[in-house]
C-alpha positions in Angstrom: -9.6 -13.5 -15.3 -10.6 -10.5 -13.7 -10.8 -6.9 -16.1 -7.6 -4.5 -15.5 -9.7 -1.9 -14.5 -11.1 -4.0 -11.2 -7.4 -5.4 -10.1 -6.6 -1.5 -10.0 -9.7 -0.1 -8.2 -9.0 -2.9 -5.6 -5.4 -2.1 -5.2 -6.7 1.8 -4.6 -9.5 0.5 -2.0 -7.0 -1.3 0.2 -4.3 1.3 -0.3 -6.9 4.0 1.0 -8.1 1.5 3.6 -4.2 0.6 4.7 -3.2 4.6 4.2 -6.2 5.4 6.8 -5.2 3.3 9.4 -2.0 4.0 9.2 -2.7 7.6 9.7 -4.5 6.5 12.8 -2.0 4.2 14.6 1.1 6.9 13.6 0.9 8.7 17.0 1.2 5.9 18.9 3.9 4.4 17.1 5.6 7.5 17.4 4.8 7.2 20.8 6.6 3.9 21.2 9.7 4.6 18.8 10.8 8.4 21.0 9.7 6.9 24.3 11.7 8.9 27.1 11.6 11.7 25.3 8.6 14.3 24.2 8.4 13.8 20.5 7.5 17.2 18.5 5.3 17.5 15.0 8.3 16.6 13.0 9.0 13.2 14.3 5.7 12.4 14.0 5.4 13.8 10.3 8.7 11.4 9.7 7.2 8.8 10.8 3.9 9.3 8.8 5.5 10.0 5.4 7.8 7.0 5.8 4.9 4.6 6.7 2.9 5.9 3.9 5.8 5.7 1.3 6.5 2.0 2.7 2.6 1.5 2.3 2.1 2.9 -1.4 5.4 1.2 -2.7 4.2 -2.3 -1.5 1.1 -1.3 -3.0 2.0 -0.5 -6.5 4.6 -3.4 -6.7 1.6 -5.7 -5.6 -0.2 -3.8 -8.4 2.1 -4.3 -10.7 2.8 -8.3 -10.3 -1.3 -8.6 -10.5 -1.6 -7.2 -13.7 1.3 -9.0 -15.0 -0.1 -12.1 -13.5 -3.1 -11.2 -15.0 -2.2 -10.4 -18.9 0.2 -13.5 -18.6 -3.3 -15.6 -17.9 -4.9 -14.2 -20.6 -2.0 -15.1 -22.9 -2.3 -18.5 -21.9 -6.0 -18.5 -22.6 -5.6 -17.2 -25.6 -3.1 -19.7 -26.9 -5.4 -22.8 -25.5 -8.2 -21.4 -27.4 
């Protein structure tokens, strides 16, 4: 059983560490999605904020079945006990 406190903080790290690269691999994506034509700020801002919304709601749903996960073990250890 891990603390509440540590599930979140790791959820943060790899939503940082998943936002970052993201924000790094966006151009070329961009690249890839206008090919043919020359793709302005805008596109690439679309595709940025949609990647990062995609990111951060798989994040916090992953969050959110961890904690339950983890409140449900406790539950269970508590009724063993």
């Amino acid at each position: 059983m891990k603390k509440p406190g540590i599930i979140v903080l790791k959820h943060l790290v790899l939503w940082l560490l998943f936002s970052a690269i993201y924000i790094l691999i966006s151009e070329q994506l961009t690249k890839r999605i206008f090919s043919g034509i020359d793709y302005d700020v805008e596109q690439w801002l679309l595709v940025a904020i949609v990647g990062l919304l995609l990111i951060f709601t798989i994040t916090v749903f992953s969050l959110v079945v961890s904690l339950l996960k983890n409140r449900k073990r406790r539950k269970l250890k508590a009724d063993r006990s």
